[in-house]
C-alpha positions as CSV (number, residue, x, y, z in Angstrom):
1,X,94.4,71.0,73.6
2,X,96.8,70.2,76.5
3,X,96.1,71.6,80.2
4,X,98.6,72.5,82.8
5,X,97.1,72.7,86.1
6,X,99.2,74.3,89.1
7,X,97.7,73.9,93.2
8,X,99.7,75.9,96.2
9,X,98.3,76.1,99.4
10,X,98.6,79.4,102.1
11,X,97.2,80.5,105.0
12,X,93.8,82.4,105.1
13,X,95.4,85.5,105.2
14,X,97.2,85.6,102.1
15,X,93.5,84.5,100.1
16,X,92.4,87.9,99.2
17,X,96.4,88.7,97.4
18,X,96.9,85.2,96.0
19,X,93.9,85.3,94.5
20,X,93.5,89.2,92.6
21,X,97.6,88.4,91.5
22,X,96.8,85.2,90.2
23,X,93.5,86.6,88.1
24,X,95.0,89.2,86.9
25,X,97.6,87.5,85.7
26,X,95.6,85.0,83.9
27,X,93.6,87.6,83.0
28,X,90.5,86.4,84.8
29,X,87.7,88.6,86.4
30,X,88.3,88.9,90.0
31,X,85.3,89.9,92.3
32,X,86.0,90.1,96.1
33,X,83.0,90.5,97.1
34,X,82.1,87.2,96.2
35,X,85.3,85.9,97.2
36,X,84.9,87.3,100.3
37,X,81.6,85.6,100.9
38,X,82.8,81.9,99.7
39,X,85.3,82.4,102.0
40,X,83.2,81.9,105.2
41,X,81.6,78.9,103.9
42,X,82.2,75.2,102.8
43,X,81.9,76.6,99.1
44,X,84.8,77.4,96.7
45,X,85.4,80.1,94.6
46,X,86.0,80.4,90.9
47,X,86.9,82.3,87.9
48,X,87.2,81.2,83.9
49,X,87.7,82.7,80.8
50,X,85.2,83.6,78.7
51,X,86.8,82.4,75.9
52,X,88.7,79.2,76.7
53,X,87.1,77.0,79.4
54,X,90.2,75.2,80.4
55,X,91.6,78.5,81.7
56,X,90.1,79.2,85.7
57,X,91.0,78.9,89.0
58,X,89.4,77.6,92.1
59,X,90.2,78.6,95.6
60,X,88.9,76.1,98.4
61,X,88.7,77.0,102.0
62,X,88.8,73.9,103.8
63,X,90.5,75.1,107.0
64,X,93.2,77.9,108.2
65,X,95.1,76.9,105.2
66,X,93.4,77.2,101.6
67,X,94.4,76.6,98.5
68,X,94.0,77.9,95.1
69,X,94.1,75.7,91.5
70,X,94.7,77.3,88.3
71,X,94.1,75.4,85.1
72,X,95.3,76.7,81.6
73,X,96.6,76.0,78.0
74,X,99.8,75.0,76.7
75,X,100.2,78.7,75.3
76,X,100.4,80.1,78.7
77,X,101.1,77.5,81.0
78,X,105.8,78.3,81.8
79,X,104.2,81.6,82.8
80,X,101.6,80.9,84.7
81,X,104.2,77.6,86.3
82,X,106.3,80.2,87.2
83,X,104.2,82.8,88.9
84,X,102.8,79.8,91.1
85,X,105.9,79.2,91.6
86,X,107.1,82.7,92.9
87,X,104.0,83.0,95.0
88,X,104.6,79.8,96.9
89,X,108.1,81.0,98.0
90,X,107.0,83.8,98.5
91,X,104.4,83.3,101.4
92,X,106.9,80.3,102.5
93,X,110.0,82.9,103.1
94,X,107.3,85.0,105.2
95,X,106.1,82.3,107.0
96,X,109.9,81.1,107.7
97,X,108.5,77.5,106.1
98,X,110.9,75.1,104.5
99,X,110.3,75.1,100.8
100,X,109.4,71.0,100.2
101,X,106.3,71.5,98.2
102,X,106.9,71.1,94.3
103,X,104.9,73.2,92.0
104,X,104.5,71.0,88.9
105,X,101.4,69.8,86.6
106,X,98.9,67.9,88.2
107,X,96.8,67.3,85.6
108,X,95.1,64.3,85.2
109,X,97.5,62.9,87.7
110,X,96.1,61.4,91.0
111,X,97.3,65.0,92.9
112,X,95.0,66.5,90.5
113,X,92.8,68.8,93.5
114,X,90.4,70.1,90.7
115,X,89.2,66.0,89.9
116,X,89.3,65.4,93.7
117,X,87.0,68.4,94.8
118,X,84.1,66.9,92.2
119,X,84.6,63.2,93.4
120,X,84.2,63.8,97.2
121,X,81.1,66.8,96.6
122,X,79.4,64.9,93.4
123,X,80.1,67.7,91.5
124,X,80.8,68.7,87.9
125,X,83.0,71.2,86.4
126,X,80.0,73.0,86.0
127,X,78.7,72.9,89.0
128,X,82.0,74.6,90.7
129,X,81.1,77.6,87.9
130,X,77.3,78.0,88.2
131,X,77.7,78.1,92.1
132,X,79.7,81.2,91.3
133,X,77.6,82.5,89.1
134,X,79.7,81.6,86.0
């Protein structure tokens, strides 16, 4: 199977929004409380599919801006594109920012923030999930 994986980045305010549009669109549980608590913390935040586990998201907190990752399949992945897409011009109009940053597949390519989080924490795929309880 083919993945798709989308990052955009917003500031901390927008966290809460970004993230209950974006799992609901995917169609992922979505459990602020816990979101709320990763929040405050050097840990991250994430939600997969029961079903396929190449569809989730990650949101990291690293600073005043965070950022959230979504990974999917090729059956879903223009929708899912797009909606990034939307949501990144969206909280750029608001925030009167200039619209430079590209939305495209990251992949496997050497943007991709999902492979970069494990390398510089020494952590698996699974360890992102079982820290949230997945």
């Amino acid at each position: 199977m083919k993945c798709y994986q989308y990052t955009i980045e917003f500031p901390d305010e927008y966290t809460g929004a970004v993230t209950r549009i974006v799992s609901r669109y995917m169609n992922l549980p979505f459990d602020r409380q816990r979101l709320e608590r990763k929040r405050g913390s050097v840990a991250v935040y994430a939600a997969r599919s029961k079903e396929d586990p190449n569809h989730f998201l990650i949101v990291e907190f690293p600073s005043e801006f965070h950022s959230i990752t979504v990974r999917c399949g090729e059956s879903v992945y223009q929708d899912v594109e797009s909606l990034m897409i939307r949501l990144d011009k969206r909280i750029r109009e608001k925030k009167q920012e200039p619209l430079i940053h590209k939305v495209k597949n990251q992949y496997g390519t050497e943007n991709d923030k999902v492979q970069r989080l494990m390398v510089s924490n020494n952590w698996s795929l699974e360890d992102i999930f079982k820290s949230n309880g997945l």
